[in-house]
C-alpha positions in Angstrom: 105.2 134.3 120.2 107.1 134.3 123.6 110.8 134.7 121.8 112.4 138.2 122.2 111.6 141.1 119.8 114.6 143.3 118.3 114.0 146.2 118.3 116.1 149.0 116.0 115.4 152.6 116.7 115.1 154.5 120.2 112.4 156.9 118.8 109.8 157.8 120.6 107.1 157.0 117.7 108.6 153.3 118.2 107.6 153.9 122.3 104.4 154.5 122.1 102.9 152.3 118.7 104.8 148.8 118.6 106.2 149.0 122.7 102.8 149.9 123.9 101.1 147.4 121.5 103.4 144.8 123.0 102.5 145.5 126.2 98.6 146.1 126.1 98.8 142.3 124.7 100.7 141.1 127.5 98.6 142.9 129.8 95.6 140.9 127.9 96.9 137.6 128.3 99.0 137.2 125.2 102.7 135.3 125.4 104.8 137.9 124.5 108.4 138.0 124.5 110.9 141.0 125.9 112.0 143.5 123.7 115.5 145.0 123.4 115.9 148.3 121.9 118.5 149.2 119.6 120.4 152.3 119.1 121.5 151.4 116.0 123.4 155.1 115.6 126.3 155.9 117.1 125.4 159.2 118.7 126.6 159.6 122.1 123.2 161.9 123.1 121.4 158.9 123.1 123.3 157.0 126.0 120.7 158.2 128.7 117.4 156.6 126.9 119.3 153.8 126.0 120.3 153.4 129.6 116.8 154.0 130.5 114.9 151.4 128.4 116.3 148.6 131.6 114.4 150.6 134.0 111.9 148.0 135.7 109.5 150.2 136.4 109.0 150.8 132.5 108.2 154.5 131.4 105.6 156.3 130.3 103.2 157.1 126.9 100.4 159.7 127.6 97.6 159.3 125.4 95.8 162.9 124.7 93.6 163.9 122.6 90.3 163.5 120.7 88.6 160.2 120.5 85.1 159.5 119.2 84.6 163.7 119.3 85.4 163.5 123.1 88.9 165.0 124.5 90.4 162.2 126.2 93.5 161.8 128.3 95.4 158.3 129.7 98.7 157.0 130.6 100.1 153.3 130.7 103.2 152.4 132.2 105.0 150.5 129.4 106.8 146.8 130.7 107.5 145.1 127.2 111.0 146.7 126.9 113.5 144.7 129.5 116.8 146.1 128.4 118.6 148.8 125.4 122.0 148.2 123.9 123.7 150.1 121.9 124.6 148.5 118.3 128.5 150.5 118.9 129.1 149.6 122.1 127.6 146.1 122.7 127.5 144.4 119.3 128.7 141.1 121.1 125.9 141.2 123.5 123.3 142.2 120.7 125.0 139.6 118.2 124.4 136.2 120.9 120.5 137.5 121.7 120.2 137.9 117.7 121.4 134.2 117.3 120.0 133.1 120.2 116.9 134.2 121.5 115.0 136.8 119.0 112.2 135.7 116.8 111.4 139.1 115.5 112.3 142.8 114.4 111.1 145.3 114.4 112.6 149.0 113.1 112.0 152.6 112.1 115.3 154.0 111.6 114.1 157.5 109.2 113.8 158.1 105.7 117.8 157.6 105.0 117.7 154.8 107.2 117.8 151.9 103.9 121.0 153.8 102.8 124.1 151.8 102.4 127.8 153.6 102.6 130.2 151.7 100.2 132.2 150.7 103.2 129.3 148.3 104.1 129.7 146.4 100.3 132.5 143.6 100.8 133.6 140.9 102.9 134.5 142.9 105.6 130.8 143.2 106.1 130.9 139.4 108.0 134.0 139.6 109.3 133.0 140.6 113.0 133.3 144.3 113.2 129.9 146.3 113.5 128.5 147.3 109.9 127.7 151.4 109.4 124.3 151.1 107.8 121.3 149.2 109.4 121.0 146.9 106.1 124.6 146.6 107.4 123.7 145.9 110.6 120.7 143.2 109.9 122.6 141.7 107.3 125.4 140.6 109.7 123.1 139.7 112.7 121.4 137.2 110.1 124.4 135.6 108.8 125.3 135.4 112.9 122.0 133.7 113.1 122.3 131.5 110.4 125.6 130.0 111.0 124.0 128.8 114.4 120.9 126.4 113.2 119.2 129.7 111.3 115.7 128.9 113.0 113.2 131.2 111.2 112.3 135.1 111.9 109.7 137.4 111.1 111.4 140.9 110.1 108.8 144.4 110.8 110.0 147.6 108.8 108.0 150.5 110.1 110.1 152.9 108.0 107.6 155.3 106.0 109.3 153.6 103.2 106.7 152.3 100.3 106.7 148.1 100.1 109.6 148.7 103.0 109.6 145.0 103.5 110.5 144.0 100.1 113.1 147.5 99.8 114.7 146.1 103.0 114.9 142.2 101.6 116.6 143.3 98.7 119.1 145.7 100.9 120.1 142.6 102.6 120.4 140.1 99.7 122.7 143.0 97.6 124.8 143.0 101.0 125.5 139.4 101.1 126.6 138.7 97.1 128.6 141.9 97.9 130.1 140.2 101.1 130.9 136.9 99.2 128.5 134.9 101.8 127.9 131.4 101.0 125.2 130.6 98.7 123.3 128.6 101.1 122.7 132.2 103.3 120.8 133.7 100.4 118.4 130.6 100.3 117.9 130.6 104.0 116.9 134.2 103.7 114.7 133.3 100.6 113.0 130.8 103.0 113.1 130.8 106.2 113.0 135.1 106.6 109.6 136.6 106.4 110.4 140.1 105.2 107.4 142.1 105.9 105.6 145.2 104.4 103.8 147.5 106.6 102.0 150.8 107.3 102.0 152.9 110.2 99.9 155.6 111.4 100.2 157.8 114.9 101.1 161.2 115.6 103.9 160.8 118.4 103.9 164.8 119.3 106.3 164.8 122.3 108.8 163.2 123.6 109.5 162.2 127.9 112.9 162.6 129.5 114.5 160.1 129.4 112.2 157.8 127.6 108.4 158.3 127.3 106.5 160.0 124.9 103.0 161.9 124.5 100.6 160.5 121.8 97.6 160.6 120.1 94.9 158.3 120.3 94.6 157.1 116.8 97.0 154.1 115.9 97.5 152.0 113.1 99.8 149.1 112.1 98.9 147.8 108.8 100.5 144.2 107.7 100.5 142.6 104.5 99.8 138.8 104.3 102.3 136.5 102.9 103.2 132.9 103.5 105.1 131.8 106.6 104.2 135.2 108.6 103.7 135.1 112.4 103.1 137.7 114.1 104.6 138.1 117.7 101.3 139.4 119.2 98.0 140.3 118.3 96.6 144.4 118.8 93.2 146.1 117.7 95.2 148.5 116.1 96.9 145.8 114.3 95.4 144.9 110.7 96.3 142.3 108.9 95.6 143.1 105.0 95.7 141.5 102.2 96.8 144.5 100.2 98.2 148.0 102.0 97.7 150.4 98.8 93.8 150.7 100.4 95.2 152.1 103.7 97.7 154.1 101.9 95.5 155.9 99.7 93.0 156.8 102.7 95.9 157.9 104.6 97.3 159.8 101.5 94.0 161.1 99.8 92.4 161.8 103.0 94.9 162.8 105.8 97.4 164.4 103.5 95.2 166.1 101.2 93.4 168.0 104.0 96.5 168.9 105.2 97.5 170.2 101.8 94.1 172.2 100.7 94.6 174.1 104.2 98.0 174.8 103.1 96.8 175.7 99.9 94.7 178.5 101.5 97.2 179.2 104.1 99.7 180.5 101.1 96.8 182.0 99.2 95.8 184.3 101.8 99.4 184.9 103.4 97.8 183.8 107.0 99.8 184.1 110.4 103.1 182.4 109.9 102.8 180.4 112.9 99.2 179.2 112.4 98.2 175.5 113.1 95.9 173.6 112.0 93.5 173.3 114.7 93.9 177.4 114.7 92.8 177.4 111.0 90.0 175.3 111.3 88.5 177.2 114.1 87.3 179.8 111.4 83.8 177.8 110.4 84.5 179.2 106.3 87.9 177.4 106.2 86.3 173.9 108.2 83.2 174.0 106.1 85.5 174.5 103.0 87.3 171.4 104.2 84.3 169.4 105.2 82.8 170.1 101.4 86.2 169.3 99.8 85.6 166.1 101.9 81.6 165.5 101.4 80.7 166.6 97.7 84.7 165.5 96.0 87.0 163.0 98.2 84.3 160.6 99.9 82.4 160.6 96.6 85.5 159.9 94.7 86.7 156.9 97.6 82.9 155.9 96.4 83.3 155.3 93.1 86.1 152.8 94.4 84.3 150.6 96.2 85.7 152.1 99.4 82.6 154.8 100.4 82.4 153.5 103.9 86.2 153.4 104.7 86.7 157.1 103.5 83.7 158.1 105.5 85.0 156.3 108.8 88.4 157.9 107.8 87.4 161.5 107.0 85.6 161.5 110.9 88.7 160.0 112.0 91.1 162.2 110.9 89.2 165.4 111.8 89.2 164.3 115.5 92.8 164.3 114.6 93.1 167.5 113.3 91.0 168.9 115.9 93.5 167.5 118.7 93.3 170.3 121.6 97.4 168.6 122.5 98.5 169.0 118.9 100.2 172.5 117.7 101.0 171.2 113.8 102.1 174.2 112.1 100.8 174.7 108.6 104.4 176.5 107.9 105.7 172.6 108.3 103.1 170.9 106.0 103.7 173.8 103.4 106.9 172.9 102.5 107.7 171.4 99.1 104.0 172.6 98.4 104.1 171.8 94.7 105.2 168.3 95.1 103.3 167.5 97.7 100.0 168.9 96.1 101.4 166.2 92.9 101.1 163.3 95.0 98.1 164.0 97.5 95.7 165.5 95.4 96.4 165.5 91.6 97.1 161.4 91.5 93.4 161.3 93.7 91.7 163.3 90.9 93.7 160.8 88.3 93.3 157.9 90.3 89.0 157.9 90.2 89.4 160.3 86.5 87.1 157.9 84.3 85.9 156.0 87.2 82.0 155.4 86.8 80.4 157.8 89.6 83.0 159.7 89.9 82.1 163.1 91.2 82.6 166.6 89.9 86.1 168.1 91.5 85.9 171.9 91.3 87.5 172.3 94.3 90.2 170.2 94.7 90.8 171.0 90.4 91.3 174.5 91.3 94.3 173.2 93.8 95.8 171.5 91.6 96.0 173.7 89.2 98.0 176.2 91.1 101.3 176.8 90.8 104.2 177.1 93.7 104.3 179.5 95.9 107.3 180.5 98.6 106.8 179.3 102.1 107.0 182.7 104.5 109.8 182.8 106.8 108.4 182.4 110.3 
């Protein structure tokens, strides 16, 4: 796909995972097309990396950490971004290269970042003036597109939003019976607008002034199939899936639940307040706790699934993560909202394989669940 990419969302995560995909493609031979960055915000902070992004000698993502058990360190000079707008202050510019030239988007714009202000419901949504919201935003980009020809565009949440394609879609579709667009808009986006759901997966630890960032080597871009998708390049760490709840659940049941049962016993034995991870797991009782949670109750229960090999791949996978010398994650962080968190990571795992044939024995993780909330300690 040689048509331009927009992209909403200055964050570094976006920098080093879709940017850097882009342009390890191009450097492999792939057509791709320039991307624009977006701040879609209005914060004036920001003006420097926006400013930055045109910079023709690109900027930079350092790779660190552990790969394969070995520590490894690299940085690429990123080319695939050409220019940055912001959506306040050049909503003209960004609205021609919307109509015009982009094929796809891509965006990670937060948690909040689906949340629509009433001020975005209602015709003044079209009427010219730059929307609040970015469902605001993307609603009246596409309606600029569509009035001139509406070719067809590929759409790339990578909001840590579950189905965030489909959320999105329906954002969008609510925005424009609410703006009184014509009905012929609706079915344009019905068929000619590939709404996609995705995953992602990459610690981002750092950023670099005043663009850049510091990463770690794993990456992941998970996309569903569905009729009509393209893709505007191809990546090894892009996977193209039939269904994502696989990748979620090894990220989730996995990842996460380590990440919970050491901040299970982080609370239980009132441990330094600014311990990490890699600090805990230097202690060979709390890793070989973890790596029997892991061998005798998770990888057994990922088994009895039908997905023993992927949760074995995974477990080694995310340990090298844990492990990573450049990482300080601080347990106080993944302790928060402790009781919800142990709900979702490890209680729907043990319901999730409960009755499965082959399903192990879960002491272990039981015992977690079973305990009730505790205070995080000021640090």
């Amino acid at each position: 796909m040689t048509g331009r990419i927009i992209q909403f969302g200055t964050s570094r995560f976006l920098q080093a995972h879709v940017d850097l995909f882009a342009h390890e493609a191009k450097q492999a031979g792939q057509p791709v097309g320039p991307i624009t960055v977006v701040q879609a915000s209005g914060s004036g902070d920001r003006a420097g990396r926006v400013a930055a992004f045109g910079r023709p000698e690109g900027y930079p993502v350092i790779v660190r950490g552990i790969e394969n058990g070995a520590k490894i360190e690299r940085r690429v000079d990123v080319l695939s971004v050409d220019q940055g707008l912001s959506a306040a202050r050049d909503w003209e510019a960004l609205s021609a290269l919307f109509a015009g030239e982009a094929e796809a988007v891509v965006s990670n714009m937060g948690d909040a970042g689906y949340d629509v202000p009433a001020s975005d419901f209602g015709p003044a949504l079209l009427s010219g003036g730059v929307p609040l919201s970015f469902p605001g935003k993307l609603t009246a980009l596409l309606h600029a597109r569509w009035s001139t020809g509406g070719r067809a565009m590929t759409i790339l949440p990578c909001e840590l939003i579950n189905r965030n394609g489909e959320v999105l879609k329906a954002a969008v579709l609510r925005l424009a019976e609410a703006a009184q667009a014509p009905a012929g808009f609706a079915r344009w986006i019905e068929s000619d607008v590939i709404f996609a759901d995705t995953l992602v997966d990459r610690i981002v630890s750092q950023p670099i002034e005043p663009v850049g960032a510091v990463a770690e080597p794993y990456a992941l871009w998970a996309v569903q199939r569905q009729p009509g998708l393209v893709l505007p390049f191809t990546h090894p760490s892009i996977v193209l899936a039939d269904d994502l709840q696989p990748f979620e659940r090894l990220k989730l049941h996995i990842l996460n639940l380590g990440h919970t049962v050491l901040a299970d016993l982080w609370l239980r034995e009132t441990r330094a307040p600014d311990e990490t991870v890699r600090a805990i797991l230097a202690e060979d009782a709390v890793r070989g706790r973890l790596d029997g949670i892991y061998a005798d109750e998770v990888v057994p229960g990922f088994e009895a699934r039908g997905m023993g090999e992927e949760a074995r791949a995974y477990v080694a996978t995310t340990l090298d993560r844990f492990l990573n010398p450049f990482l300080d994650h601080r347990i106080a962080d993944i302790a928060q909202n402790h009781a919800a968190k142990i709900e979702r990571r490890i209680a729907a795992f043990l319901d999730w394989i409960d009755g499965v044939p082959g399903a192990p024995a879960t002491p272990l993780l039981d015992a977690v669940a079973g305990r009730s909330s505790r205070t995080v300690p000021e640090v």
